[in-house]
Phi, psi and omega in degrees: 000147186229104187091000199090345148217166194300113185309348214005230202243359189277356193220156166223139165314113183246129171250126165285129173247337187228249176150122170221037202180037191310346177266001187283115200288141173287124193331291164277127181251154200225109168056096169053011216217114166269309193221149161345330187256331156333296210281340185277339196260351174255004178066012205271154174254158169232188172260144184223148170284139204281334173298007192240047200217101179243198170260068224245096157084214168296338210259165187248165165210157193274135211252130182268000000 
């Protein structure tokens, strides 16, 4: 759950840590959090569409 709703399998939890599109709107918008750099400057995580979700090293990244 993200926000209080359920992600189902079409979606995954994300914490942004680095931003690079920061005006790039959120699929889901969440608690005050519109676009990507909202959500990096409230530390809040969100829902992302897991086809848009990879795997870089250790790290996950987000995919356009």
């Amino acid at each position: 759950m993200v926000g209080g709703v359920e992600l189902g399998r079409q979606f995954i939890e994300v914490q942004v840590d680095q931003p690079i599109e920061e005006c790039e709107l959120l699929v889901r918008e969440r608690e005050n959090c519109r676009t990507i750099g909202d959500t990096f400057t409230s530390g809040l995580t969100i829902a992302w569409p897991s086809s848009c979700v990879g795997q870089c090293l250790t790290s996950w990244v987000l995919l356009n």
